[in-house]
Rosetta silent file (secondary structure, phi, psi, omega in degrees, C-alpha in Angstrom):
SEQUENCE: XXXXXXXXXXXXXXXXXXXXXXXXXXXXXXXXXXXXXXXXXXXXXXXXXXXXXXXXXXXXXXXXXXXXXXXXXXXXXXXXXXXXXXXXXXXXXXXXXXXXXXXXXXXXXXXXXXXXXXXXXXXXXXXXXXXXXXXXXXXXXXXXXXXXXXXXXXXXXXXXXXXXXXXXXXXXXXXXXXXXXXXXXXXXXXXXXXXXXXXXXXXXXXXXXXXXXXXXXXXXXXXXXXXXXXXXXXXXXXXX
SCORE:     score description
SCORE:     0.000 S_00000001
   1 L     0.000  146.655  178.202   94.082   83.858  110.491 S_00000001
   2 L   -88.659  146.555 -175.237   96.815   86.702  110.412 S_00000001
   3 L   -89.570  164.177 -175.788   97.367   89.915  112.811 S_00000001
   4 E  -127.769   95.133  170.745   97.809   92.705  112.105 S_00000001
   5 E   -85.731  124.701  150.360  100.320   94.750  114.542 S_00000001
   6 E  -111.116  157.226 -179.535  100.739   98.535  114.754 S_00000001
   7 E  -114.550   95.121  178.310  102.870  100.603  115.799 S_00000001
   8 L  -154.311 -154.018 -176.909  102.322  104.667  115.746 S_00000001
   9 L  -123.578 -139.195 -175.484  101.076  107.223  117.899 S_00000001
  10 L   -72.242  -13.290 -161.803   97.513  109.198  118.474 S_00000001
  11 L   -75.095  -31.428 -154.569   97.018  109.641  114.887 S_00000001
  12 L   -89.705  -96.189  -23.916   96.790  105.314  115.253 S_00000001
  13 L  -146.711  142.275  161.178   95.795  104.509  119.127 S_00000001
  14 L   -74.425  120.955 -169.731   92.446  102.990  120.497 S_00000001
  15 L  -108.773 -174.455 -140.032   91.062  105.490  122.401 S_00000001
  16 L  -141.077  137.877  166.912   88.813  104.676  125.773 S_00000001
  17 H   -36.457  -26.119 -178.072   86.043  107.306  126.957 S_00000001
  18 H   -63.519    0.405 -171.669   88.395  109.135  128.564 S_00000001
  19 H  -150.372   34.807  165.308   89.288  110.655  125.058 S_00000001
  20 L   -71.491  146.759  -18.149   85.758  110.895  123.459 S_00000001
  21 L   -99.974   48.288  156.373   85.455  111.410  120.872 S_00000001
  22 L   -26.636  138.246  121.652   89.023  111.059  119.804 S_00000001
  23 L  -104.725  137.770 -170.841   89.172  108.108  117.351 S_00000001
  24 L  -102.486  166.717  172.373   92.964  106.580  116.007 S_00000001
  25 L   -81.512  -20.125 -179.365   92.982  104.837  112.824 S_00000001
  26 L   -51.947  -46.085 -131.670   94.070  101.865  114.387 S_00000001
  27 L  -101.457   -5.038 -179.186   90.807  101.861  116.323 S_00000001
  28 L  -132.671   -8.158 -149.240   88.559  101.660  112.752 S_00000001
  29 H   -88.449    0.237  152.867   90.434  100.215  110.431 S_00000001
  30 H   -33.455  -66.861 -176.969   88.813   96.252  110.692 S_00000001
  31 H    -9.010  -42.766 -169.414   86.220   98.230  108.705 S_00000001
  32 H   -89.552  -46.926  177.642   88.206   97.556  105.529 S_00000001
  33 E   -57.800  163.931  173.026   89.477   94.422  106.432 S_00000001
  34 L  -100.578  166.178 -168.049   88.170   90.863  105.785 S_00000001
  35 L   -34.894  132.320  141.971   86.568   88.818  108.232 S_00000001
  36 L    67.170   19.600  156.425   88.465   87.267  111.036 S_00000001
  37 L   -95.664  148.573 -157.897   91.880   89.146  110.462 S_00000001
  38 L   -99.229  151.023  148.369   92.540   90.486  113.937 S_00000001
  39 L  -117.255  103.835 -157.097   93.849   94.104  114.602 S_00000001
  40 E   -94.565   99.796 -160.361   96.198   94.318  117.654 S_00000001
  41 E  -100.273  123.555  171.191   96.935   98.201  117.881 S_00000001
  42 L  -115.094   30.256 -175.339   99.685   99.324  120.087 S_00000001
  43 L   -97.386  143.424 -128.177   99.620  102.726  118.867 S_00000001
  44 L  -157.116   88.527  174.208   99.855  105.317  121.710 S_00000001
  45 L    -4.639  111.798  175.228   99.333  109.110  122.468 S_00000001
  46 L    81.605   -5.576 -172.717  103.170  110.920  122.077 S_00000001
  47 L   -76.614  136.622  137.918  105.000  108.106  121.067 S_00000001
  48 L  -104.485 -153.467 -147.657  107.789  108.226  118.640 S_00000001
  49 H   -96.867   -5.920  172.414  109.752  105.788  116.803 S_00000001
  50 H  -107.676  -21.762  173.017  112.480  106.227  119.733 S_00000001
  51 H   -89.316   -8.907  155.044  110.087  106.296  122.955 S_00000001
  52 H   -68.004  -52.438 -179.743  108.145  103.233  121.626 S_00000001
  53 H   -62.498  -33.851 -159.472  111.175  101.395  121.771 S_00000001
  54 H   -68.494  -23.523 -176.178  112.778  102.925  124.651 S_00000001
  55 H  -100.801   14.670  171.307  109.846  102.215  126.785 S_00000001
  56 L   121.816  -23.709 -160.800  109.228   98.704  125.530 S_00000001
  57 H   -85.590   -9.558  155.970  106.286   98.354  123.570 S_00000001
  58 H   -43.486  -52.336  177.848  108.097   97.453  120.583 S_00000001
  59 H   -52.139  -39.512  164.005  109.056   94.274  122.782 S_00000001
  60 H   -52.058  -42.945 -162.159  105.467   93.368  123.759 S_00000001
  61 H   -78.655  -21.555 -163.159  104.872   92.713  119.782 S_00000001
  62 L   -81.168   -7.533 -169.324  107.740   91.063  119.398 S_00000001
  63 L  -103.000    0.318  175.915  107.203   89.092  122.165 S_00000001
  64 L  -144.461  -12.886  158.312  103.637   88.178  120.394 S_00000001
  65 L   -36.684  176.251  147.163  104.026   88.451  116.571 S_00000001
  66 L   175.049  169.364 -175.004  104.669   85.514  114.416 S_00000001
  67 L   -26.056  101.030 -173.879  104.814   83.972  111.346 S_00000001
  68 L   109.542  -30.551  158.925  102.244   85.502  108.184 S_00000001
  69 L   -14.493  158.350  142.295  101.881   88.724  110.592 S_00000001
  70 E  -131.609  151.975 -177.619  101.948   92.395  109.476 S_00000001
  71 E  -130.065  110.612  157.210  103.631   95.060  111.372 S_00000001
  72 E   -76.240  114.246 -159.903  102.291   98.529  110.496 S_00000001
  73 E  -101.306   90.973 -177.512  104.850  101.349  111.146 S_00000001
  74 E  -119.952  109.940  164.261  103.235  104.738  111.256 S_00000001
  75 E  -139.843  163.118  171.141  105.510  107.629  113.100 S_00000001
  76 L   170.038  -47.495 -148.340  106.579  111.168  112.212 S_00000001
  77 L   -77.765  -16.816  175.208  104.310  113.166  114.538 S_00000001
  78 L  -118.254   15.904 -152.322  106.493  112.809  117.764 S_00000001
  79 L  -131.367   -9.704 -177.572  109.688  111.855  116.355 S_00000001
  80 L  -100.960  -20.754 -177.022  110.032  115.957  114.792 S_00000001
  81 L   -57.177   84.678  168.397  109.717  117.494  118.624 S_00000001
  82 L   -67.629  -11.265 -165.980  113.070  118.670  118.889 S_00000001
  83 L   -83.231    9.236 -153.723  112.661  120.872  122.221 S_00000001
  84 L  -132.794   55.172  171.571  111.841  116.586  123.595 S_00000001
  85 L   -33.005  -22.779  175.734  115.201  114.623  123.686 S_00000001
  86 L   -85.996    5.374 -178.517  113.337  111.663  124.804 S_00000001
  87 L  -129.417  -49.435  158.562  111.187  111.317  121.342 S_00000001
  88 L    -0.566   62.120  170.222  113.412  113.627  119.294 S_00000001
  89 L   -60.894  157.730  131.170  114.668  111.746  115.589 S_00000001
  90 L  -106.112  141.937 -169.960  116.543  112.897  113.000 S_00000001
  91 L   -81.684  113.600 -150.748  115.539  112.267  109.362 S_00000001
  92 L   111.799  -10.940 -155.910  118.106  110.335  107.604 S_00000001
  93 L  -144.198 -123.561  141.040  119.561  109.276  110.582 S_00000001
  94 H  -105.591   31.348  155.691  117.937  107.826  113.645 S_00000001
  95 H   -78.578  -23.312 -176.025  114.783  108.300  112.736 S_00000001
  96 H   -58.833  -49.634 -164.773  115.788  105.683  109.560 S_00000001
  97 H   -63.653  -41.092  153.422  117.657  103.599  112.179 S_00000001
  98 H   -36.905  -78.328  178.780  114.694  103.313  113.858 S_00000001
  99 H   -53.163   -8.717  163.295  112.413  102.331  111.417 S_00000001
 100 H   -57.131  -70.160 -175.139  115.037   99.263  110.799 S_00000001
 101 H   -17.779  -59.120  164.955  114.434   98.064  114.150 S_00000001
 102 H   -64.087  -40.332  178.636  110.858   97.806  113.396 S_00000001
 103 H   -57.445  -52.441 -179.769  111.508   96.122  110.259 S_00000001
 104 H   -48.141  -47.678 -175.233  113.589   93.909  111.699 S_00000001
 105 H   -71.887  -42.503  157.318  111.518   92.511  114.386 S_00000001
 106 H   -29.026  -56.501 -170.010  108.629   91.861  111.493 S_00000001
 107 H   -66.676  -52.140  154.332  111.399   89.854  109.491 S_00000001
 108 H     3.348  -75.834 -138.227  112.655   87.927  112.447 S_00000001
 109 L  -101.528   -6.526 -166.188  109.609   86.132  112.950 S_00000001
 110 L    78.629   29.991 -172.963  108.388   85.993  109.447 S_00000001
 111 L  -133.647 -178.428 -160.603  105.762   88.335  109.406 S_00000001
 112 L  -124.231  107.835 -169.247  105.510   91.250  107.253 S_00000001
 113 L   -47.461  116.243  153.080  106.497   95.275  107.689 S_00000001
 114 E   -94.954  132.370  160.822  104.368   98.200  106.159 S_00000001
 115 E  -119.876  142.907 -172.789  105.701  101.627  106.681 S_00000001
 116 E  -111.535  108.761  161.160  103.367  104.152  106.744 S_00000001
 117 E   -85.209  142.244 -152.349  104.052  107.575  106.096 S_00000001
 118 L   -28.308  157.009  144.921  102.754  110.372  108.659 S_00000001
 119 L   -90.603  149.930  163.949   99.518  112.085  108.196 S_00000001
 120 L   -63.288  123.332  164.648   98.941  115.346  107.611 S_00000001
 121 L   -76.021 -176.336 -171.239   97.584  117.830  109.835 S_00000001
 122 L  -100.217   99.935  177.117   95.061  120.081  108.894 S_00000001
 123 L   -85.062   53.673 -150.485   97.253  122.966  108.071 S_00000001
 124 E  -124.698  141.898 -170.586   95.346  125.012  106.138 S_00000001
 125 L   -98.449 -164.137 -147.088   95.961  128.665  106.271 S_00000001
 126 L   -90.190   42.840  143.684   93.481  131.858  106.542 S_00000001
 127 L  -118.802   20.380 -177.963   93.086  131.741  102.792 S_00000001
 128 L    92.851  -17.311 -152.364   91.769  128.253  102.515 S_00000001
 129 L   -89.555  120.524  169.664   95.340  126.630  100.934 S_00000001
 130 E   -61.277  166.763  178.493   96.501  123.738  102.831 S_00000001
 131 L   -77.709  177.716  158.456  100.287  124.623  104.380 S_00000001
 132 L   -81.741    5.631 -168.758  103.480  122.664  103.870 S_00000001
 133 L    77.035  155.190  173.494  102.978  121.179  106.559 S_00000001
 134 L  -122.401    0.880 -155.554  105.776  119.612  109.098 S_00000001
 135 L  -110.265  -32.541   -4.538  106.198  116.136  108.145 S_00000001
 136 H  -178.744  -53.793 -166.935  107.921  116.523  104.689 S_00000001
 137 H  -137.294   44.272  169.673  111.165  115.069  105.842 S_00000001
 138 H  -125.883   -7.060  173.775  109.967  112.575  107.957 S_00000001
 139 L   -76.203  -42.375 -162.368  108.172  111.360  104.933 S_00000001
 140 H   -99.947  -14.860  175.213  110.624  111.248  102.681 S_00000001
 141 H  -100.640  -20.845  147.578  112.994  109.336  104.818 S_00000001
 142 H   -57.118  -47.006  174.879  109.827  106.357  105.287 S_00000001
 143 H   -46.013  -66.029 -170.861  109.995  106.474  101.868 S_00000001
 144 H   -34.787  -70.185 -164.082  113.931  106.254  101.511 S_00000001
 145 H   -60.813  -30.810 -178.800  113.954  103.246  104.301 S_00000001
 146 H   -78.409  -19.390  177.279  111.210  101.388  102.345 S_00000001
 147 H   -91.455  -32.119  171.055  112.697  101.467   99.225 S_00000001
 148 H   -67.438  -23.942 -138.540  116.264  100.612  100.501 S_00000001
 149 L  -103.721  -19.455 -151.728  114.672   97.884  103.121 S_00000001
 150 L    27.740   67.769 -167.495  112.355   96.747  100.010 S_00000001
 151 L  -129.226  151.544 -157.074  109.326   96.475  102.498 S_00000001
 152 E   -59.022  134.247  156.877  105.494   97.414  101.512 S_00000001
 153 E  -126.282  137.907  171.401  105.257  100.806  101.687 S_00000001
 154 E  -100.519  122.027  151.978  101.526  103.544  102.233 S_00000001
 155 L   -94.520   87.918 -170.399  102.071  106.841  101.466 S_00000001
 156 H   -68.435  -39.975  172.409   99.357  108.032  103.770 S_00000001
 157 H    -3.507  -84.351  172.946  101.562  111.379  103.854 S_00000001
 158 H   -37.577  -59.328  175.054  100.887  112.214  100.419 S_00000001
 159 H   -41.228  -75.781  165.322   97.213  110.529  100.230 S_00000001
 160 H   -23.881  -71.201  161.369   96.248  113.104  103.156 S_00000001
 161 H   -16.999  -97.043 -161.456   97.572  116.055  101.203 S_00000001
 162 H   -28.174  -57.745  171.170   95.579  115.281   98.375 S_00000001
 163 H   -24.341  -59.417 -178.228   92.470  114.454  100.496 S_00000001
 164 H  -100.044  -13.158  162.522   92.000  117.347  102.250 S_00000001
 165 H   -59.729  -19.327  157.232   92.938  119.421   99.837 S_00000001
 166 H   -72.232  -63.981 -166.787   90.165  118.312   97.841 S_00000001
 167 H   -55.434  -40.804 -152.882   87.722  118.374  100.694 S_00000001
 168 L    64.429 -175.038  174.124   88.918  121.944  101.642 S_00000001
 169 L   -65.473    7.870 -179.463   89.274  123.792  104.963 S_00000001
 170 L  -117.582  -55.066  157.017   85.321  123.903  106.012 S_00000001
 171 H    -4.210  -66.278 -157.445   84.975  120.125  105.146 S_00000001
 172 H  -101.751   27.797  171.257   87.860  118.692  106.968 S_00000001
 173 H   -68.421  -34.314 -166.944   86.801  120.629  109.898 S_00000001
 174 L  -112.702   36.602  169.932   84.786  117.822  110.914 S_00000001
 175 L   -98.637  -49.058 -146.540   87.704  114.669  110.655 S_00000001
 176 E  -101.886  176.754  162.613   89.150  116.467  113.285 S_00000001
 177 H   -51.323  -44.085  178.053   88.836  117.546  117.331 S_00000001
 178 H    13.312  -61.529 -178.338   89.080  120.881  115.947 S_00000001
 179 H  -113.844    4.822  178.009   85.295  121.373  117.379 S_00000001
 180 L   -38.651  131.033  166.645   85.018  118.299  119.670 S_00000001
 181 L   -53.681  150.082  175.637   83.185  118.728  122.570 S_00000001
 182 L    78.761   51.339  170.320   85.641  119.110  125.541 S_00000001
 183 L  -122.114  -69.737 -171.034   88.572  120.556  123.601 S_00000001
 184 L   -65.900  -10.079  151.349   88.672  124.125  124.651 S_00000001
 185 L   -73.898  -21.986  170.687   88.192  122.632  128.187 S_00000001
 186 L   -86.167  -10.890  170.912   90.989  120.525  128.069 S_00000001
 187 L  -125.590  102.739 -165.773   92.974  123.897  126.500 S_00000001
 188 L   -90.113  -30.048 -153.224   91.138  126.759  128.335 S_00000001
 189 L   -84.717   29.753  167.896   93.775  129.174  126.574 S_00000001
 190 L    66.995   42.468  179.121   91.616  128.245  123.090 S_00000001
 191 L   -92.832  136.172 -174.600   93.959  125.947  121.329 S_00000001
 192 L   -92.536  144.340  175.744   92.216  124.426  118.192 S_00000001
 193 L  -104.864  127.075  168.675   93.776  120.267  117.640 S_00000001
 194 L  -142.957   72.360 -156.339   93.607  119.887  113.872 S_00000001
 195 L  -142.041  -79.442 -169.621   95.863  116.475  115.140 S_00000001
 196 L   -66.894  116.941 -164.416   93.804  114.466  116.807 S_00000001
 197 E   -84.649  156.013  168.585   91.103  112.547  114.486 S_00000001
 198 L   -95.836  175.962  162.800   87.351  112.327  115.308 S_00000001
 199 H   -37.106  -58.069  179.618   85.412  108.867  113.949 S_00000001
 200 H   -58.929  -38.486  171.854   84.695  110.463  110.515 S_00000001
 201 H   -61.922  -56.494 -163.551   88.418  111.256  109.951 S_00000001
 202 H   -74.966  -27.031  176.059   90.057  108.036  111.215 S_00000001
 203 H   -44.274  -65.325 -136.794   87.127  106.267  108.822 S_00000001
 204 H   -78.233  -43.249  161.717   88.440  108.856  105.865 S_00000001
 205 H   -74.921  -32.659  160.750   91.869  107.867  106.509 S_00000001
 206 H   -59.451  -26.993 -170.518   92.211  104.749  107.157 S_00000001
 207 H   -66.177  -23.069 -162.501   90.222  104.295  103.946 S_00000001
 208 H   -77.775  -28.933  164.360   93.118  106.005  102.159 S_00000001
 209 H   -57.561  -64.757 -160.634   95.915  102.633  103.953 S_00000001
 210 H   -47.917  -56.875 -176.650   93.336  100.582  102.511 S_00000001
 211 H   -55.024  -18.865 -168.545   93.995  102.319   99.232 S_00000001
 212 H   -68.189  -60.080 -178.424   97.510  102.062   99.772 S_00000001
 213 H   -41.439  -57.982 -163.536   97.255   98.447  100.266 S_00000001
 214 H   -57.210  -62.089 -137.830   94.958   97.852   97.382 S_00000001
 215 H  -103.192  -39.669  159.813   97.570   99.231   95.724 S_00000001
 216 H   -54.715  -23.828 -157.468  100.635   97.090   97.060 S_00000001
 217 L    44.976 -141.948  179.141   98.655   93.883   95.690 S_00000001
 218 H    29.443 -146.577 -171.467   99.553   90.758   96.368 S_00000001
 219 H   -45.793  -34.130  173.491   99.504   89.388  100.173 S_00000001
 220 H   -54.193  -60.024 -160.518   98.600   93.173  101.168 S_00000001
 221 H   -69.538  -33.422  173.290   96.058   93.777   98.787 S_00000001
 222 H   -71.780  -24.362 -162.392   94.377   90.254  100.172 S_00000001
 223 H   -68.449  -51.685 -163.739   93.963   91.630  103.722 S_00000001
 224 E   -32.706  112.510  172.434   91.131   93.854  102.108 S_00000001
 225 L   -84.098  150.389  176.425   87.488   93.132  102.291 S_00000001
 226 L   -97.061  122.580 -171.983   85.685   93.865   98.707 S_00000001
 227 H   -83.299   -8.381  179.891   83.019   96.204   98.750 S_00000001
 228 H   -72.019  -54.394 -179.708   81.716   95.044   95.527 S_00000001
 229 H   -77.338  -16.194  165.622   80.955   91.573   96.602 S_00000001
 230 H   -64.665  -64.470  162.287   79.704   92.641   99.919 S_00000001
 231 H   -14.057  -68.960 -153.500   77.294   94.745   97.903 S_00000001
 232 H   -73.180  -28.373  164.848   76.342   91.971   95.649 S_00000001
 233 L   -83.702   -6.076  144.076   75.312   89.986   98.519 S_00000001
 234 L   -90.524  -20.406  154.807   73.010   91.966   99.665 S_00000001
 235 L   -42.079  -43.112 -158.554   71.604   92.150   96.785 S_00000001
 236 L   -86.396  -34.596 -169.375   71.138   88.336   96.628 S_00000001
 237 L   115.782    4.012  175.571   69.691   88.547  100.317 S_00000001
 238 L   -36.824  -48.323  176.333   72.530   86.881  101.339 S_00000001
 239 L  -110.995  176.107 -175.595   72.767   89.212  104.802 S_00000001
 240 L  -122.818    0.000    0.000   70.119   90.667  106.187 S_00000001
């Protein structure tokens, strides 16, 4: 059966008690999937698309990937820190050259790249209205590279937007750490994370890759467990 490798940062990453209740999307998204496709998540607190490579872990997948694979590319959130030369892209530039890299090592081996574009944080400002945002043109250059690259592309970016702007700002209060226990202890000077996902968020989001997928068809669109027939089988008594 085929893996499924990612690549991102905290929005993605399997978190460990030590980050309750932090949840990554990485870390829920089997949920969606069918049966007995594996998800091998290398996604990682701070990484961008240049300090994943520089520090290797691109090389662990590549060094375990193979043929019929997917490689899930989701970066933007560390790759915009400009005061951080060691994570620090440019859009257009090398953050694009980057996301090649990743593409590349997927193609290699025969297995097959999704780029993901960033999620949004929960921007939303003291009239209720989500913001612009920071990712805008870290978005639009996953976009660029997917369409020049012709490789499967999720616009979780977008997807996000929409999401919480539908939900609104008292709603999407609770996707996020925002009120997690242990947050204002880990920031005593009272910094709210509207970053970092709780369970219900990385659920809410991942469902929206799923949609993405769903939406790719073909070989994508197959990873996908069907909730209809799942349904329908409980119906028949099939599970209990």
């Amino acid at each position: 059966m085929n893996k499924i490798f990612w690549a991102g940062d905290s929005t993605v990453q399997t978190n460990d008690i030590s980050t309750y209740p932090q949840t990554g999307i990485g870390q829920v998204f089997s949920l969606y999937l069918k049966e007995g496709i594996e998800v091998c998540n290398h996604g990682k607190n701070g990484r961008s698309t240049k300090s994943f490579i520089d520090q290797g872990r691109l090389d662990r997948i590549d060094q375990k990937i193979s043929e019929g694979d997917f490689l899930f590319i989701q970066f933007g959130h560390n790759d915009e820190k400009e005061q951080d030369p060691s994570r620090y892209t440019i859009p257009g530039s090398t953050f694009d050259e980057n996301l090649r890299i990743f593409i590349n090592v997927a193609r290699k081996h025969g297995a097959y790249p999704v780029l993901i574009t960033p999620l949004e944080r929960r921007c939303f400002d003291e009239n209720g209205v989500l913001g612009p945002g920071a990712h805008a043109e870290y978005a639009a250059a996953v976009k660029h590279v997917a369409e020049a690259e012709n490789a499967a592309l999720v616009d979780l970016y977008t997807m996000s937007r929409e999401t919480m702007s539908a939900a609104g700002a008292d709603k999407t209060i609770e996707w996020f750490m925002n009120l997690a226990p242990g947050v204002y202890e880990r920031y005593p000077e009272g910094r709210k994370d509207n970053t970092h996902l709780k369970y219900e968020g990385a659920v809410t989001f991942a469902g929206l890759i799923a949609r993405g997928l769903k939406e790719c068809g073909g070989i994508y669109a197959d990873l996908l467990v069907d909730p209809t027939k799942e349904a329908e089988g409980l119906e028949d008594g099939e599970k209990a």
